[in-house]
C-alpha positions in Angstrom: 59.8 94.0 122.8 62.6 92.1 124.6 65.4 90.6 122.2 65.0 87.1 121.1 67.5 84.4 121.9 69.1 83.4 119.2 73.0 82.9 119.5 75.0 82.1 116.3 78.7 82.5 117.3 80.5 85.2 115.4 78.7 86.4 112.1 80.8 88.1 109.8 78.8 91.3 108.8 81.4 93.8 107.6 85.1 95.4 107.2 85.6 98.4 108.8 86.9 100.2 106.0 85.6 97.7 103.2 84.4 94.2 103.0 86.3 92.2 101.1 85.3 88.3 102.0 88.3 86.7 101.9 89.2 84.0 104.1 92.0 81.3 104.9 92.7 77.4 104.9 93.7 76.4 108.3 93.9 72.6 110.0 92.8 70.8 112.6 94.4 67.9 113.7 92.6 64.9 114.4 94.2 64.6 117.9 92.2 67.6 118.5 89.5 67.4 120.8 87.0 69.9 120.5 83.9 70.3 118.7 83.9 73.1 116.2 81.4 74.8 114.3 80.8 77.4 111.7 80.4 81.2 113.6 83.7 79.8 116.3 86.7 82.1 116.7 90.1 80.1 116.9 93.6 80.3 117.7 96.9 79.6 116.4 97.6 75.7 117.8 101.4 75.2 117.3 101.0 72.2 114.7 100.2 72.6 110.8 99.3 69.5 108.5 101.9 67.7 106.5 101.9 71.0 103.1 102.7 73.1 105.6 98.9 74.5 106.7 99.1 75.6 109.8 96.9 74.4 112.9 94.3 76.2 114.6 92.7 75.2 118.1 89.4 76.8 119.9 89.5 79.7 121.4 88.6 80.1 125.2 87.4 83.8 125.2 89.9 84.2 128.3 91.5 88.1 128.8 94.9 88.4 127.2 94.2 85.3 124.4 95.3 86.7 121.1 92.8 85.6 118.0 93.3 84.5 114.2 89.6 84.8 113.8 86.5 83.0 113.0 85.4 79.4 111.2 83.0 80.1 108.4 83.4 76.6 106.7 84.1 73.3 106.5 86.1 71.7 103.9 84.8 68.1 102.4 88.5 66.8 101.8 92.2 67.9 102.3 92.9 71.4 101.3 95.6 70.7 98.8 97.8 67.8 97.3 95.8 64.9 96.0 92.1 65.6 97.4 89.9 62.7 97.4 86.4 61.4 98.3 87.6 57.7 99.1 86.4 57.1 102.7 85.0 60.7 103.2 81.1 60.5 103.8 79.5 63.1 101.7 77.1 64.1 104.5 77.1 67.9 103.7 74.6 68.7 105.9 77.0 68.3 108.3 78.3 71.5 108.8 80.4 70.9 112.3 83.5 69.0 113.3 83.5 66.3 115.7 85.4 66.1 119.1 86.4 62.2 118.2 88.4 62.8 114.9 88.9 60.2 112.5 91.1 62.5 110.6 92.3 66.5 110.4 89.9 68.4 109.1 90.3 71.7 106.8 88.5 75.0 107.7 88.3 78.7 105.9 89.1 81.3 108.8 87.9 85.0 108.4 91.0 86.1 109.5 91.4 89.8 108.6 92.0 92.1 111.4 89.3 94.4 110.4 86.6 92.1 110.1 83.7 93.0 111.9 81.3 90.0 113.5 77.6 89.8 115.4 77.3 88.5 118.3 74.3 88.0 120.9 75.0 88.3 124.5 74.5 85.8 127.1 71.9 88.1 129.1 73.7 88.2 132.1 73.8 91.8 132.7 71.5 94.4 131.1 73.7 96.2 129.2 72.9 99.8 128.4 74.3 102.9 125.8 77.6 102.8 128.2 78.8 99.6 126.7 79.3 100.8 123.4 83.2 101.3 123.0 83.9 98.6 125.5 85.4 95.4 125.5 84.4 92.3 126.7 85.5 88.7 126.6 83.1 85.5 125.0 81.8 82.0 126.5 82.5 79.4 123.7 79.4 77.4 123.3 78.6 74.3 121.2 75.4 74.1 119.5 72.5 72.2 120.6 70.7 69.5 118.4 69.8 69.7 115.7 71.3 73.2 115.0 75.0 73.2 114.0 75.7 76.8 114.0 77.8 77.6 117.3 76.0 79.0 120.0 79.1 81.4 121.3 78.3 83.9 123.1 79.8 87.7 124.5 80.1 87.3 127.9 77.9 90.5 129.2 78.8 90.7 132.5 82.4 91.1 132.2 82.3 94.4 129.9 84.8 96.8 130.9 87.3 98.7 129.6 90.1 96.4 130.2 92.5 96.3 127.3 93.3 92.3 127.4 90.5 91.3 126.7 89.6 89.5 123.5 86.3 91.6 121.8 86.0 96.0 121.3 82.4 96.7 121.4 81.2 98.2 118.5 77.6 99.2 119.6 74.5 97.5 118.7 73.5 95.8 115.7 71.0 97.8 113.8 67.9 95.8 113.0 64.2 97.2 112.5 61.6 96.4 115.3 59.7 95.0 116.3 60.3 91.7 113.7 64.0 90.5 114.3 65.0 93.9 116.1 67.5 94.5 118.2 67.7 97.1 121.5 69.9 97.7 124.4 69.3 95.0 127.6 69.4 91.4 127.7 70.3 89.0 124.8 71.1 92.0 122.4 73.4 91.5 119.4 76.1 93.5 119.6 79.1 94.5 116.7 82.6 93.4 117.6 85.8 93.4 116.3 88.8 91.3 117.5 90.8 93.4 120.4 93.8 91.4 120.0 94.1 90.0 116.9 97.3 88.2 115.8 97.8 89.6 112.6 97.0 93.3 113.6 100.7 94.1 112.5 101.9 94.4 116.2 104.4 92.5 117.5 103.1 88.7 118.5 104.5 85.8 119.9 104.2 82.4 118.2 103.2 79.3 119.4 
């Protein structure tokens, strides 16, 4: 049964010791100009909001970009000081951020090094058993209406062993078939983990 198509960005799905959950507040400004979504990896952006949050920006997928990880909400109101609904439409459905900004917006980042994500690839190569343990880089993608959950994807043609780039393969996500399975060729969802991760305890420049 060939794999449905289904993208969803990055899922969080496990530690790779234990899973803990915990996230971080992070801000984007509203000069920013990118859409963002629940399930899309960021970046450090060289900015921070006026308590001292600091900025993030959307990651491009590109070989050699380092991560701080993955949006998995969106915050109503500011993250601290003297929150308030005053001028903040309460449409909660709403789970995305737009590229027009009327004002920074406030996100929780899984941003631990050993967090583990799902991912579906993009089906442009047929990946096989060989592709476990390799990396690969991703193709940020925003979601179609009316979904609202990113539609990144891993970018299956370029896995390789290459150490720049941004994703380490962790094999294949273990569904049962045929209902919602998951198997080796096109469009399969694969486990990955951050390659280059900014808070792996290495040495990383700032921005």
């Amino acid at each position: 049964m060939a794999n449905i198509v289904a993208p969803q960005g990055f899922q969080p799905v496990r530690g790779i010791n234990t899973y803990q959950g915990q996230v971080n507040v992070y801000f984007i400004p509203s000069t920013d100009g990118s859409i963002y979504s629940i399930g899309d990896m960021v970046k450090s952006a060289a900015n921070g909001d006026p308590n001292g949050i600091p900025a993030v920006q959307k990651s491009t997928g590109a070989s050699g970009e380092f991560q701080r990880g993955v949006i998995v909400g969106v915050l109503p109101v500011q993250a601290v000081g003297t929150p308030s609904l005053i001028g903040v439409p309460l449409t909660l459905e709403n789970i995305n951020i737009p590229a027009t900004k009327t004002r920074g917006y406030y996100v929780t980042v899984a941003d631990d090094p050993n967090q583990l994500y799902e991912i579906q690839d993009d089906g442009s190569a047929a990946l096989t058993a060989t592709s476990c343990n390799k990396n690969a880089t991703f193709t940020p993608v925003n979601p179609t209406s009316p979904l609202q959950i990113s539609a990144t994807v891993l970018t299956a043609s370029t896995v390789a062993t290459t150490a720049a780039f941004p994703l380490k393969m962790m094999g294949l996500s273990q569904r049962v078939a045929p209902v919602g399975g998951n198997q080796f060729g096109t469009f399969a969802k694969w486990i990955v983990k951050i390659n280059n991760h900014e808070l792996n305890g290495a040495s990383v420049a700032g921005v």
